[in-house]
N, C-alpha and C positions, 0 to 999 in steps of 0.2 A: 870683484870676481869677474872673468874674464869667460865668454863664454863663443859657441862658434854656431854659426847658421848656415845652412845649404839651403838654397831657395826657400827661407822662411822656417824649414822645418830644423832643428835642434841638431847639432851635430854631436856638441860637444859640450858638456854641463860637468863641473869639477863635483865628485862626490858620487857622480853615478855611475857608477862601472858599466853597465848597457851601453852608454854615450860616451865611454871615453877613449880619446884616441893615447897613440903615444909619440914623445918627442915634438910637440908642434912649436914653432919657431916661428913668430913676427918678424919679419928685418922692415924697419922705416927708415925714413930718413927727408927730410927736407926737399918736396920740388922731383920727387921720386916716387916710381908706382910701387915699389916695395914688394915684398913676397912672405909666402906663408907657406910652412911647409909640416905634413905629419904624418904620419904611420894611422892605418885602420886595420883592428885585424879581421879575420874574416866574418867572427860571427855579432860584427856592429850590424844593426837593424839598417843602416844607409851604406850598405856597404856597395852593394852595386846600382847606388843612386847617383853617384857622383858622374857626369859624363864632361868631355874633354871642349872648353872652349862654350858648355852651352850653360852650368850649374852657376850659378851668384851667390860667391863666400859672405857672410860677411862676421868680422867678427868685434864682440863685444864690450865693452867694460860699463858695468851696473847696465846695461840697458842700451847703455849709449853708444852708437856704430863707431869704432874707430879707425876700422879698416873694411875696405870693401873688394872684392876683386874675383878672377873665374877661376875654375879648373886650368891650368896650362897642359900639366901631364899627369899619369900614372903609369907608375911600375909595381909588378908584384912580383914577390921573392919565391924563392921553393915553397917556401913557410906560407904561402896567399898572402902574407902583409903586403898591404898596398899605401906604396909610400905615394902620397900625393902632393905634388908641389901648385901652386897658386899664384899669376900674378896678379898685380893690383888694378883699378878701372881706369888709371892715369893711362894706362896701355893701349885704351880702348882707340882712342885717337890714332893709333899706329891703322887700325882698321879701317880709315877712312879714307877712298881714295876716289878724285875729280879729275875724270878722263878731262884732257883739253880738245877741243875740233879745233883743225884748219880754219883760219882763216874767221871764223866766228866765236859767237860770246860763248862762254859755258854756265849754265844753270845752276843755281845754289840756291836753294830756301827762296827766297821772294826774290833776288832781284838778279841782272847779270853781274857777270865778274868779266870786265876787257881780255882776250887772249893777253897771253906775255909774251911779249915783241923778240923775232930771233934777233943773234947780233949784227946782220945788215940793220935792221930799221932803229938798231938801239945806238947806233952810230960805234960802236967799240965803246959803250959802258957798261959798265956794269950792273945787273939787275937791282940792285941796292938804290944804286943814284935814279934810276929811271923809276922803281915802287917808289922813293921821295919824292918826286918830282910830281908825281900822280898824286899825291896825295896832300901837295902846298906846300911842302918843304926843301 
């Protein structure tokens, strides 16, 4: 039984018309953040619980998380159904970004990370050969 969670609390439970959405779609696939997609209609008890980029899907089979992922969007129709699409936490990484400083190290977690050298200091190679080279190979 396959079941769906919004921040912990119940989205989706097969057999209970109060919880149930319509059309909801898994797409996975191998090495991919995947997407999840459903229709709420208006008078679901979590219907304007869901918010964009902040709610944690996650959804279930017997218990066990198989997919995990946010809000991306919602749209709602004449009708108030609100289709809400979902990507996966593989995405999350996209959200991570390490300004570089001139000339000095930049900060990560415990330790520094070297600037990456422009093409005058890297002599015309390529960042590839110069990361191997740093790193003993």
């Amino acid at each position: 039984m396959y079941t769906i969670y919004a921040d912990d609390a119940l989205l989706y439970s097969p057999g209970d018309e109060e919880l149930s959405v319509l059309s909801p779609v898994l797409e996975t696939q191998c090495n991919a953040a995947g997407t999840l997609t459903f229709v709420l209609l208006p008078e679901h008890p979590m219907y304007s619980a869901l918010h964009k980029m902040r709610t944690r899907i996650d959804v279930r089979q017997d218990d066990e998380i198989i997919w995990r992922g946010r809000v991306l969007e919602t749209e709602t129709d004449f009708y108030r159904q609100k289709t809400v699409t979902c990507e996966g936490e593989l995405t999350y990484l996209v959200d991570s970004v390490l300004p570089v400083q001139a000339g000095g190290l930049r900060r990560h977690g415990g330790g520094a990370v070297p600037p990456v050298p422009d093409a005058a200091q890297r002599g015309g190679q390529r960042g590839a050969a110069v990361s191997n080279r740093q790193c003993g190979h």
